[in-house]
C-alpha positions in Angstrom: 52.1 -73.8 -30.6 53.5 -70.5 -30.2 53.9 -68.6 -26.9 51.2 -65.4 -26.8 52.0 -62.4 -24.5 48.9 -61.9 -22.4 49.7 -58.0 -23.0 48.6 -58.8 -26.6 46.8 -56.4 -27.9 43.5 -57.7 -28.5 43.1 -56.7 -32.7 46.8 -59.0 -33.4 44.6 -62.4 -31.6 44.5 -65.1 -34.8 40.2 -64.3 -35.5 40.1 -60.7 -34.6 41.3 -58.6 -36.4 41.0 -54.7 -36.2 37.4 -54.2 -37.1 36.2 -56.9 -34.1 39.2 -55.2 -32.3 37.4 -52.0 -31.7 33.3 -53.9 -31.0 35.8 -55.9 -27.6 37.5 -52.9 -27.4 34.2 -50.3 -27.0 31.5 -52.6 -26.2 33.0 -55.0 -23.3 35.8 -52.9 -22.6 38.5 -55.9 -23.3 42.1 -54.4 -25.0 44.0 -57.5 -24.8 44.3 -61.4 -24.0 44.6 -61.4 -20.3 40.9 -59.1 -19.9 39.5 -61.6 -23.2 40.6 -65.1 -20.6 39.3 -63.2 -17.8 35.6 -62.5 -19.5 34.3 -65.8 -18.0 31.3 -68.0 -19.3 27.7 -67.3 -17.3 26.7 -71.0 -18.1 27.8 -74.2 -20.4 26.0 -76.6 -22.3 26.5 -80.5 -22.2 27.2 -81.7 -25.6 28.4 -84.5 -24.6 24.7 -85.7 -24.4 22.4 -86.9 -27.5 18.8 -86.5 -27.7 16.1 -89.0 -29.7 14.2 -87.2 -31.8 11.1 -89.0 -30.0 12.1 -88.3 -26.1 11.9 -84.4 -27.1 9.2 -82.9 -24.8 8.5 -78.8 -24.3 10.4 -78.4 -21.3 13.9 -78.8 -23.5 16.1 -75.9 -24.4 18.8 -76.5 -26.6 19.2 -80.2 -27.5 21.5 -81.9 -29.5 20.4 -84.9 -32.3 22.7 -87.3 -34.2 21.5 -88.2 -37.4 20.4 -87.9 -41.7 18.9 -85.3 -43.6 16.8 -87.0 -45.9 15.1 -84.5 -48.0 15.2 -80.5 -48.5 12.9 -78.0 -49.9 12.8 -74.4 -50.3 9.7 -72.3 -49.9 9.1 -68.1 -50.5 10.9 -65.7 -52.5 13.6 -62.8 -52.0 13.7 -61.7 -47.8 11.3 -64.0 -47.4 13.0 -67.4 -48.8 13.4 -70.1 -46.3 15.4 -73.7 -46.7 13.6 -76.8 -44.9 15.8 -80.0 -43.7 13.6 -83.6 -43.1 16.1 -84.8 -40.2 16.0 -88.2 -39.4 17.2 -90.5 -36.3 16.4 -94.4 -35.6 13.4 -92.9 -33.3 11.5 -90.1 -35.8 11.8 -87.1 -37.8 12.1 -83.2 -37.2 12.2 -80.2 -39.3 15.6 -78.0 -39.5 14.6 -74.9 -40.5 16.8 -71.5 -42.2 16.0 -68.2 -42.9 19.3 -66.3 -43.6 22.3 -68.0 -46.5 19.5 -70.4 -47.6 21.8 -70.6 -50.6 24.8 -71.3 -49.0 23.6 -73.2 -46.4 21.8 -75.6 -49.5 24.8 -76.1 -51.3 27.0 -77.1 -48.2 24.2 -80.0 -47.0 25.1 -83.5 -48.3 21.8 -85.5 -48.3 22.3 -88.8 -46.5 25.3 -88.2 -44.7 25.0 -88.2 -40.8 25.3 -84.8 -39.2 25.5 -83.3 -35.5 22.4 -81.0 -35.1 22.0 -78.7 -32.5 19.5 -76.0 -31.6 16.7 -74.7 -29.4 13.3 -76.2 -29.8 10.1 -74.6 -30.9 6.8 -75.9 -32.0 5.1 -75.0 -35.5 1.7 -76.7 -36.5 2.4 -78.9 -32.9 5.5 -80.5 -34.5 9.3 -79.7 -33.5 11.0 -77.7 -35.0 14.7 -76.5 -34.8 15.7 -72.9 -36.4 18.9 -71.9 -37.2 20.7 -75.0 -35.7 24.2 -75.4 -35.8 25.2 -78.4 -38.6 28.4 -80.4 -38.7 29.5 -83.4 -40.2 30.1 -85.5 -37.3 32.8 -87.3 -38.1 33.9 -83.5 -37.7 32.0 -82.8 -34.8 34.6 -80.7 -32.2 31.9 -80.0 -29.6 30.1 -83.5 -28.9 32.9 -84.5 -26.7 32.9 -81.4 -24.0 30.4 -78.4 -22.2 30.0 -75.6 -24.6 30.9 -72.3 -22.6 28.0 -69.7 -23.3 29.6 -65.8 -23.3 27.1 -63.0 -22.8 27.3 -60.8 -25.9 25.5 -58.0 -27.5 23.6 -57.0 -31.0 27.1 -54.7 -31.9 29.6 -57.8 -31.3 27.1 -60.3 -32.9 26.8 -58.7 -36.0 30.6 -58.1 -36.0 30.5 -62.4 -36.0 31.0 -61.9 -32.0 28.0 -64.0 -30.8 28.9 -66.4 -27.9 30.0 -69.0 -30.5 32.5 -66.4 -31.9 33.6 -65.5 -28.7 34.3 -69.2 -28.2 36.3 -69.6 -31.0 38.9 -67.1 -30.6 39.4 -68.0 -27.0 39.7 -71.1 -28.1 42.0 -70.7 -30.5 44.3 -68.4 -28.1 44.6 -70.2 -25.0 46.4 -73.4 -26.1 49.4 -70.6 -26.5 49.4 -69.0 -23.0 50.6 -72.5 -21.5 52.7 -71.2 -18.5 52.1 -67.9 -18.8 49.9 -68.0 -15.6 52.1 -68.7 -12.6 50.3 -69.8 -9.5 50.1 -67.5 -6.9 49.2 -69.5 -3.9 51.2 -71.6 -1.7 51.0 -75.6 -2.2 50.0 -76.0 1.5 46.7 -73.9 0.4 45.8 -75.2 -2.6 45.3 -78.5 -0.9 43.7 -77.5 2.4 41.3 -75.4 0.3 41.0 -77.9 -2.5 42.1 -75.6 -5.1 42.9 -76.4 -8.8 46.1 -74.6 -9.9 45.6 -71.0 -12.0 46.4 -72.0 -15.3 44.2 -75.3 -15.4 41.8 -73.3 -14.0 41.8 -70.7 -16.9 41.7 -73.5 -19.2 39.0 -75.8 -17.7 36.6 -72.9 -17.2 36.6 -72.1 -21.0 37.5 -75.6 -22.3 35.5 -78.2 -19.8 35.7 -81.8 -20.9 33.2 -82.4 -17.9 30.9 -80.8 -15.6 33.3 -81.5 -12.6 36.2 -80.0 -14.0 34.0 -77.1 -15.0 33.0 -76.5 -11.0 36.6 -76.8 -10.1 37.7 -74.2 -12.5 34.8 -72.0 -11.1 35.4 -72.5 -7.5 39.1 -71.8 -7.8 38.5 -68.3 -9.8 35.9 -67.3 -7.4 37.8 -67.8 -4.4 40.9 -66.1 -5.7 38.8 -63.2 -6.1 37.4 -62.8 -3.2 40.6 -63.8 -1.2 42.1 -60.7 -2.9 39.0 -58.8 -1.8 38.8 -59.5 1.8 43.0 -59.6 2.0 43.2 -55.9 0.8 40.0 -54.9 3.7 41.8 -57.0 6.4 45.1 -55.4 6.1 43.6 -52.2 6.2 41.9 -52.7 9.1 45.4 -54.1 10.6 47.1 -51.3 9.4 44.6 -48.8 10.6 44.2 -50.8 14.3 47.6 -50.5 14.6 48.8 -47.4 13.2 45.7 -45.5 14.7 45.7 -45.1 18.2 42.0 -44.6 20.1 41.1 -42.5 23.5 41.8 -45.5 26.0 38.0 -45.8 28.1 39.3 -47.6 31.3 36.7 -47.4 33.6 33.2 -47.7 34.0 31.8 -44.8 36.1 28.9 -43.1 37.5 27.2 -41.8 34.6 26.9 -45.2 33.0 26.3 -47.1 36.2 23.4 -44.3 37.5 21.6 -44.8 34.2 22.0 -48.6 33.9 20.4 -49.2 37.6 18.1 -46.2 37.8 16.9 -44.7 34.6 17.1 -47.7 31.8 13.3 -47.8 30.5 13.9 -51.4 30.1 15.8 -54.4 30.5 18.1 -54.9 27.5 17.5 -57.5 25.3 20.7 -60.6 24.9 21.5 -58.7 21.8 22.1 -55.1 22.6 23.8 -56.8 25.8 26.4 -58.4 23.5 27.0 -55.0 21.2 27.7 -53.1 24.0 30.0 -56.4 25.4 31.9 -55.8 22.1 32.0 -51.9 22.1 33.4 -52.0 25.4 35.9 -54.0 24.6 37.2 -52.1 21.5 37.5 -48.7 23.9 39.1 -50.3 26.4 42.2 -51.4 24.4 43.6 -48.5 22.9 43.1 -48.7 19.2 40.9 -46.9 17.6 36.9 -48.0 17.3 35.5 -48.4 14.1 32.5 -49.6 14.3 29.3 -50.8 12.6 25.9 -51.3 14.2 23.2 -53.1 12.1 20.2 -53.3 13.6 16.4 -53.2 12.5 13.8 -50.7 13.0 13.1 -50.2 16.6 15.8 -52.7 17.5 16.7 -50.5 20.3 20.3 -48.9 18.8 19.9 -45.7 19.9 19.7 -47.0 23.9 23.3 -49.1 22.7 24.6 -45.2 21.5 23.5 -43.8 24.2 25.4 -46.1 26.6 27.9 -45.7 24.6 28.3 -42.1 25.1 27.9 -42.3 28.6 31.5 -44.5 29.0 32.8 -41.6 26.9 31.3 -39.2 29.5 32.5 -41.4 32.4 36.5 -41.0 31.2 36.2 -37.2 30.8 35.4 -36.9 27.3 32.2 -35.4 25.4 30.3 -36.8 22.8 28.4 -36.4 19.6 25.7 -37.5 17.0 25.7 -37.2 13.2 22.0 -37.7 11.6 21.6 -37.1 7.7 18.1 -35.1 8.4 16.9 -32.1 11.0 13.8 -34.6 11.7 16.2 -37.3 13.0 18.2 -35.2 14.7 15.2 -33.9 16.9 14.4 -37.2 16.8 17.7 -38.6 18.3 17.9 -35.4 20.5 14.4 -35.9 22.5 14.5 -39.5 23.1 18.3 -39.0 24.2 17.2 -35.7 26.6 14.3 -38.0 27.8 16.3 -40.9 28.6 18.4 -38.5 30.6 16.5 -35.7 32.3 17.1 -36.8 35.8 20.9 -36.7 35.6 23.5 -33.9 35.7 24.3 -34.1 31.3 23.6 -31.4 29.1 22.2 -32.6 25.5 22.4 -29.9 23.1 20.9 -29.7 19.1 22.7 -27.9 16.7 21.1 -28.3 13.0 20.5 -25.3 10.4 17.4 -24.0 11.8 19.4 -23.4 15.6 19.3 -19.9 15.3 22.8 -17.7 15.9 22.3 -17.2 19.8 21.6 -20.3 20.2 24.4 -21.2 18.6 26.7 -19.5 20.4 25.2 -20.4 23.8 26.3 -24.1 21.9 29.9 -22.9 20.7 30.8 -22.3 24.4 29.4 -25.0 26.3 31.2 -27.5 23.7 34.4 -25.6 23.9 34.2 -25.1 28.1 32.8 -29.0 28.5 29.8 -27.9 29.9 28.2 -29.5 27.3 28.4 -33.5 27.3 26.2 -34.5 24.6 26.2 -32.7 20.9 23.4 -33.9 18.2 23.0 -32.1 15.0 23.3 -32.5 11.3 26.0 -31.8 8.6 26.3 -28.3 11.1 28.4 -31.1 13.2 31.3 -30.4 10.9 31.7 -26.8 10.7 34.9 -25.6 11.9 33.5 -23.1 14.2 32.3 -26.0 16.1 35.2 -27.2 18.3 34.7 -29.6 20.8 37.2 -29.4 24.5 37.6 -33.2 24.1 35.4 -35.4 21.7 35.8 -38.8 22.5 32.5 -40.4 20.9 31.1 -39.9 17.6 28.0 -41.4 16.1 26.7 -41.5 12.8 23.3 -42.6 12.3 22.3 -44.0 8.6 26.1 -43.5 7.4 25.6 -44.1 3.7 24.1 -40.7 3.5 27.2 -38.8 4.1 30.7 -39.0 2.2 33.9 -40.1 3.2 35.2 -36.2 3.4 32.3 -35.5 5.9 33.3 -38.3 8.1 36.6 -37.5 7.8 36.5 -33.7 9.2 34.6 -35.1 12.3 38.2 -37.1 13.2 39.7 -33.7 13.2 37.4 -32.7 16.1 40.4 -33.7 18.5 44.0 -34.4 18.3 43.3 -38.5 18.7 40.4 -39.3 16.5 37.5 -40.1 18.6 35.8 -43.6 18.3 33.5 -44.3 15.5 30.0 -46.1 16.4 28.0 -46.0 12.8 24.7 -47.0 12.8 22.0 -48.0 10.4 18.5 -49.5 10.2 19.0 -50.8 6.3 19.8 -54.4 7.0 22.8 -55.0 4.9 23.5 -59.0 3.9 26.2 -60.7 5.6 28.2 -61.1 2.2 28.0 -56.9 1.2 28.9 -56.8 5.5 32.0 -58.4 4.8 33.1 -56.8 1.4 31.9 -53.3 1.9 32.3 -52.8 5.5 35.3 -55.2 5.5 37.6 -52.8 7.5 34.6 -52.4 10.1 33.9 -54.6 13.1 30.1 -55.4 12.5 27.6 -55.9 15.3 24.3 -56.8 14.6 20.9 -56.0 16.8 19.2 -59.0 15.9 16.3 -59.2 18.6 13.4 -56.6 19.5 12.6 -55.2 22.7 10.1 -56.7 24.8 6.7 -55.8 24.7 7.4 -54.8 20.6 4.5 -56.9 18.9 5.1 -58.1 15.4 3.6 -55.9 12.3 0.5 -57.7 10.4 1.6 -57.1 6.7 -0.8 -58.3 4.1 -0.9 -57.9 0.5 -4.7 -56.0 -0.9 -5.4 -55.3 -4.6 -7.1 -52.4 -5.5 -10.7 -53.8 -5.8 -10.2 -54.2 -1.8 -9.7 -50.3 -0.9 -13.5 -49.6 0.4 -12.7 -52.6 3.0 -9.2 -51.2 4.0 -10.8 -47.6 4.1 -12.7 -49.6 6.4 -10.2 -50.6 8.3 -8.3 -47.5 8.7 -11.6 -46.0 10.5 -11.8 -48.6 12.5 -8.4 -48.4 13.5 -8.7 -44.3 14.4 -11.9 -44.9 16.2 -9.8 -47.1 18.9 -7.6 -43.8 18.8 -5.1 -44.6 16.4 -3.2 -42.8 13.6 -2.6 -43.7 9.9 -0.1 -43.6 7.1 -0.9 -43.8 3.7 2.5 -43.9 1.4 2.6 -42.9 -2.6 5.2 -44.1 -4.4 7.9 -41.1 -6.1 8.8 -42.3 -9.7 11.8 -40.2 -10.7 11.3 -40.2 -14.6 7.4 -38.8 -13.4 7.8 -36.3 -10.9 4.3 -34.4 -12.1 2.8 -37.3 -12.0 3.7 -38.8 -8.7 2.4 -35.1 -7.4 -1.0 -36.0 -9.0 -1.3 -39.5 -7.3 -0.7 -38.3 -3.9 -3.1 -35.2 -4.3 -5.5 -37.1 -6.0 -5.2 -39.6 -3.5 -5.5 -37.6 -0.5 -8.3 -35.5 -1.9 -10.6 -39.1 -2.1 -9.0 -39.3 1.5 -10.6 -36.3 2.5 -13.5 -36.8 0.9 -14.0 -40.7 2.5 -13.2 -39.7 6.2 -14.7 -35.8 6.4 -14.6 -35.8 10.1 -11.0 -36.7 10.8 -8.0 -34.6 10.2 -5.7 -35.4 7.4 -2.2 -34.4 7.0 0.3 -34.1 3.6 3.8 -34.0 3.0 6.2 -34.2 -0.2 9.2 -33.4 -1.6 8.0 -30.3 -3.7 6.9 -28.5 0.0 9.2 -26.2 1.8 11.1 -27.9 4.6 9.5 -25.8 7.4 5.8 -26.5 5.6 7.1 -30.8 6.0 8.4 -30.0 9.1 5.0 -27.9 10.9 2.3 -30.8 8.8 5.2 -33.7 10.5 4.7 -32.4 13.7 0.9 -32.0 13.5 0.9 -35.8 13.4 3.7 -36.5 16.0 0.9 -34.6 18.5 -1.8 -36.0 17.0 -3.5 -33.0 15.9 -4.0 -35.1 12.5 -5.3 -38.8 12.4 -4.2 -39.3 8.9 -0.8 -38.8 7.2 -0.5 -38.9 3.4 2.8 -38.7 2.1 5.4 -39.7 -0.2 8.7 -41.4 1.0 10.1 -38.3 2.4 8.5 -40.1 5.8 10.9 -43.5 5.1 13.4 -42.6 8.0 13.0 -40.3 10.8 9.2 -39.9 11.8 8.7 -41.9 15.5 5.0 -41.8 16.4 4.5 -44.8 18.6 0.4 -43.9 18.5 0.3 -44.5 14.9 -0.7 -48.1 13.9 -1.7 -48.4 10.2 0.6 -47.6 7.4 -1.0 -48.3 3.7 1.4 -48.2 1.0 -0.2 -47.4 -2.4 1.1 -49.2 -5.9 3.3 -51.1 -3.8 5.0 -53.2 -6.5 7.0 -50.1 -7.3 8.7 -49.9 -4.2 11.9 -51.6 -3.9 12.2 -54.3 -0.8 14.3 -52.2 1.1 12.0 -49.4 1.1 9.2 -51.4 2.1 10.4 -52.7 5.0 11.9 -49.7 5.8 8.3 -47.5 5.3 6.8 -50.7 7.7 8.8 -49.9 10.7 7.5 -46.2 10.9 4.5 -48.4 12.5 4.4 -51.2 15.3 6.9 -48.4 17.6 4.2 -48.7 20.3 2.9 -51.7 22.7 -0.2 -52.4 20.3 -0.8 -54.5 17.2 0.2 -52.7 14.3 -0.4 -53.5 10.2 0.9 -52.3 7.0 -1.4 -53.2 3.6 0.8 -53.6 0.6 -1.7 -51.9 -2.0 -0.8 -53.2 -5.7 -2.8 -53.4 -9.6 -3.2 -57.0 -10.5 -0.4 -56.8 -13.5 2.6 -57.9 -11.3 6.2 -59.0 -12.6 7.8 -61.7 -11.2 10.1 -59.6 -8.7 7.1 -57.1 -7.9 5.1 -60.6 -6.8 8.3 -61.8 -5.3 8.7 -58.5 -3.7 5.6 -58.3 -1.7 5.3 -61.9 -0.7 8.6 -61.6 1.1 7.1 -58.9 2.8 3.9 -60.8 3.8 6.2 -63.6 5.3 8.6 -62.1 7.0 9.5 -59.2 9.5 13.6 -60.1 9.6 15.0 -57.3 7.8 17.9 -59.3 7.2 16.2 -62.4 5.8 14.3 -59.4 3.0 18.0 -57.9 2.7 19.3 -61.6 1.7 16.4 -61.6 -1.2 16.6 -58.4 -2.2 20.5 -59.0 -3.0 19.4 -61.9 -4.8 16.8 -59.7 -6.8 19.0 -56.7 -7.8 22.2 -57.8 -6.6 24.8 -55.5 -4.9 24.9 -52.3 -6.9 21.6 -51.2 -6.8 21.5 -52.4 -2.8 23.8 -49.7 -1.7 24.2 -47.5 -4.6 27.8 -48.3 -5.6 27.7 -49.0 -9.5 30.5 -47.2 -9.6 32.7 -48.8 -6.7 35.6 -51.1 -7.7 34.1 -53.5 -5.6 31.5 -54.6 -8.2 34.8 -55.2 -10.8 34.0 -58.8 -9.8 34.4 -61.3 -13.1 33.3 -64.3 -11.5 31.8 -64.4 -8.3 28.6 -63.6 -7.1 28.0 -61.9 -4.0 24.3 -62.7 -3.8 25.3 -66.7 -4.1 28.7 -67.4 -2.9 28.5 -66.2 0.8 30.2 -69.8 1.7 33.1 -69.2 -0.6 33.5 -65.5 0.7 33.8 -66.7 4.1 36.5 -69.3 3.7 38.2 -66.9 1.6 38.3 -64.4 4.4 38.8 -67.3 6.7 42.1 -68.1 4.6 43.2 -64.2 4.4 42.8 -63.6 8.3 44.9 -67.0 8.5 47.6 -65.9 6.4 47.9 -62.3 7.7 47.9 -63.2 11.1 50.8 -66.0 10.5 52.7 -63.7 7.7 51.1 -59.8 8.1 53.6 -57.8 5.6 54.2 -61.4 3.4 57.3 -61.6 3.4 57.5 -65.5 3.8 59.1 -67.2 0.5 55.8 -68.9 0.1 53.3 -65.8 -0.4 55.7 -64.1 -2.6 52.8 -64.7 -5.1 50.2 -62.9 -3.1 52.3 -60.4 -2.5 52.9 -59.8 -6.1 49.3 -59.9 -7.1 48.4 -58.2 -4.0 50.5 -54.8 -5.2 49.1 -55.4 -8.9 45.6 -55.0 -7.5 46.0 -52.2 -5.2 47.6 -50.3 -8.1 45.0 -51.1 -10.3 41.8 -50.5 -7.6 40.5 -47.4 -6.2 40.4 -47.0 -2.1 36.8 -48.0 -2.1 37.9 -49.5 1.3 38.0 -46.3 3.3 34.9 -46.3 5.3 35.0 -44.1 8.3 
């Protein structure tokens, strides 16, 4: 067999061809032999195993039969012609049935010679019946003896003869003639702590099994090499960054902290925020730079863990600041933060567009004098008019809604970047933690305060809304308030608008003494903004509104929160529209509404919510629904240029992988050891070949 360059180009591969050239080249993106090996199979079947024709039974997919034909006969005319095939085993008979190159397909059939059939079952007139199945002599037979590799394809590659059969066949036919053309990469010490097959047997066994176990081999060994690479490129940034990137050094604990901790906390905190702030302490106190994510759920309590935060900042002479994506959360951050504080000598100031210009110059000042200790604003954080006499402290709150440039100009705030607390309420799975906040320390607020009751969720259909109207009244007559959520369909804009005012004009119409609030997206901002704070003072008992409410409203007094068509709400949003309710000390619900034609996820969707509250346990399904992408809007990050693995499913592999990278890097951190010249090699190959989807803060 003849060596093949993997830089073939993909048109001069024996099968291809130029015409099937261009379908790989335009519809799976593949331009030459390495990129065709590396478009892996998504599942196998065992042909090592025979069927009887009498132990078929409807749960059967593709079987395979060994066998006679012992009749034909052909039935229609023109299109409509189809060729019949009596087969025959020792237990029964079935029916092989064509519908396309009858006449071929006739003349090529030997009756009485034993063939290899195999197909996918169907039923016609309660009999099986196979169409379309693949025929071979088989004293011919190639397949019986090995797992057929199954390659996702599409309607332009099929018709070009690119099905995954097709597929098969030319990688088939191509790989016997890269033999050696895939060095190995890792050290031998590795491959057998890990258990690793070597790279090229790996290649081979994952598109040419023999057996099941070789197959898994091949798969675990391809995974883990990718997401080694993955978690090596994050962790050496981080090192590089930690190192490279000195921090403001917080050495001592002072009076600010310690007079709030002993005299002014509201409560006790709970184990978790206890260990968060353990950890944030002891990133400022070494002299590196902080960088550092804060998961935590709903009314986990991680504005108290910022706040103390700030205050260490404030007790080693340096000021501090907050970074929300809306002006609702930054009042929002701004008046729980000036409660927390009012009986102690810091000035909290707000600075978002609506401050109005003498304000903000009273603002300007203090910041640049140090009068002021505390900043909190929106994107008006970064202009350059607002300079800072020593920012030590940043937060940013929901950090996926700003971009790395934004970030990046609140570094410049002082000559040493200050540190970097980012915080978010969207519960993000341990796996996506680890790949795209690799270069992050992650803390996680995985307890609720004390007192904090757990939210009733339950699942109504529509025939039920006179008794949870019902229930809403009931709920306001003990002095309560009430959401009631409409979904926003992008594609439908006009028609969302004509939900929510048809639904909150049957709202008005069912509860005519109480008052009822509305707010969209299509209202001005100052319109949301005076009907938002209505409700906050409960002037209104009733708030109807579309998501624009998902992050940023806190009215502990309100108890019910009724999301309508509820099946067309992601997880995520759910749970997120859930904790605008259960912020007080009494028993809160939230009643998923939904129409009784559910799909599978929808139903899956509002179950989870029904049995669960842990936003991370709904973040680990919700992966597992709609996988990364969607999760945190990244379709276009390099991250999701994974081949094999499969973040939602292989967290176990992803963490010995990282395991194995910290290992290495902490033993070898520019590798320059003989033995990880290969990961060194592929290491530069990759970061050539990646964008910096890496850079976080």
């Amino acid at each position: 067999m003849n060596r093949v360059d993997l830089n073939t180009p993909i048109e001069y591969l024996k099968g291809v061809g130029p015409k099937r050239g261009e379908a790989l080249r335009k519809e799976l993106q593949i331009t030459n032999l390495k990129e065709l090996l590396d478009y892996f199979p998504f599942r196998y079947v065992d042909r090592t195993q025979f069927a009887t024709i009498r132990s078929l039974h409807d749960g059967l997919d593709s079987v395979q039969l060994r066998g006679k034909i012992r009749s034909m006969s052909e039935a229609g005319k023109g299109r409509g012609k189809r060729l019949k095939a009596l087969f025959e085993d020792d237990s029964g008979t079935i029916d092989l049935v064509w519908f396309k190159g009858v006449s071929w397909i006739k003349s090529s059939i030997q009756i009485g010679q034993e063939y290899v059939a195999f197909g996918k079952l169907s039923r016609f007139k309660g009999r099986f019946t196979m169409a379309h199945p693949e025929l071979e002599p088989f004293q011919n037979q190639t397949n019986h003896n090995k797992l057929q590799p199954v390659y996702h394809s599409t309607e332009k590659l099929t018709n070009s003869g690119l099905n995954s059969k097709g597929i098969e066949k030319i990688i088939s036919a191509s790989i016997q003639g890269v033999k050696g053309n895939f060095p190995e990469i890792f050290p031998g010490d590795l491959l057998q702590n890990v258990r690793l097959m070597n790279k090229e047997a790996a290649y081979f066994h994952i598109h040419c099994a023999t057996d099941d176990n070789l197959s898994k081999q091949a798969i675990f060994r391809l995974k883990f090499e990718e997401l080694f690479f993955l978690q090596l490129l994050l962790i050496r940034h981080k090192m590089i960054s930690s190192t490279k990137m000195k921090g403001h050094l917080f050495f001592k604990v002072g009076d600010q902290f310690n007079t709030f901790f002993s005299e002014h906390l509201p409560f006790e905190l709970t184990g978790a925020q206890k260990r968060v702030l353990k950890e944030i302490r002891r990133d400022m106190g070494s002299g590196a730079h902080m960088n550092r994510l804060l998961q935590g759920d709903v009314g986990s309590g991680k504005t108290l863990v910022a706040l103390l935060t700030m205050l260490l900042g404030l007790d080693n002479g340096f000021q501090a600041g907050i970074m929300a994506p809306t002006e609702i959360l930054a009042t929002q951050h701004f008046e729980t933060i000036q409660n927390f504080v009012k009986d102690m000598p810091i000035k909290v100031g707000l600075l978002t567009g609506s401050t109005k210009k003498k304000d903000r110059t009273v603002i300007h000042e203090a910041l640049k004098d140090g009068s002021m200790h505390i900043l909190i604003g929106t994107h008006a954080l970064l202009e350059d008019v607002v300079e800072f006499q020593n920012l030590g402290v940043v937060v940013i709150d929901e950090q996926h809604r700003f971009g790395v440039a934004q970030r990046a100009r609140l570094w410049k705030k002082n000559t040493v970047p200050p540190h970097v607390l980012v915080m978010t309420a969207t519960p993000i799975p341990r796996t996506l933690a680890m790949t795209f906040y690799g270069d992050l320390d992650v803390s996680v607020i995985d307890e609720l305060p004390p007192g904090r009751k757990p939210i009733r969720t339950s699942h109504k259909f529509d025939k039920s809304r006179l008794e949870v109207f019902g229930f809403m009244d009931q709920q306001i007559q003990k002095g309560h308030q009430v959401y009631v959520v409409y979904p926003l369909i992008e594609e439908s804009e006009t028609l969302d608008y004509k939900d929510l005012t048809d639904g909150y004009e049957s709202i008005v119409r069912r509860f005519p003494n109480y008052q009822v609030s509305i707010v969209h997206g299509q209202m001005k901002s100052e319109d949301k903004d005076f009907e938002m704070k209505r409700f906050a003072e409960g002037k209104t008992q009733i708030m109807v509104a579309t998501t624009v409410i998902e992050v940023g409203v806190n009215v502990p007094n309100a108890s019910v929160m009724v999301i309508e068509s509820a099946e067309k709400f992601g997880l995520a949003q759910l749970h997120q529209l859930r904790g605008r309710v259960g912020r007080g000390a009494d028993q809160s619900y939230c009643i998923l509404m939904s129409g009784y034609k559910l799909s599978q996820d929808g139903r899956k969707r509002l179950e989870t919510m029904v049995e669960t509250n842990d936003g991370f346990q709904i973040a680990e399904v919700d992966l597992k629904l709609r996988g990364p992408g969607d999760i945190l809007g990244t379709q276009q990050s390099g991250i999701l240029d994974l081949k094999v693995a499969d973040l939602a499913r292989d967290g176990q592999i992803l963490q010995l992988a990282r395991n194995t990278a910290m290992d290495i890097l902490k033993q070898d951190p520019n590798l320059r050891k003989p033995q990880h010249e290969g990961i060194k090699r592929e290491l530069l190959e990759l970061s050539r070949n990646r964008p910096n989807w890496s850079r976080i803060g």
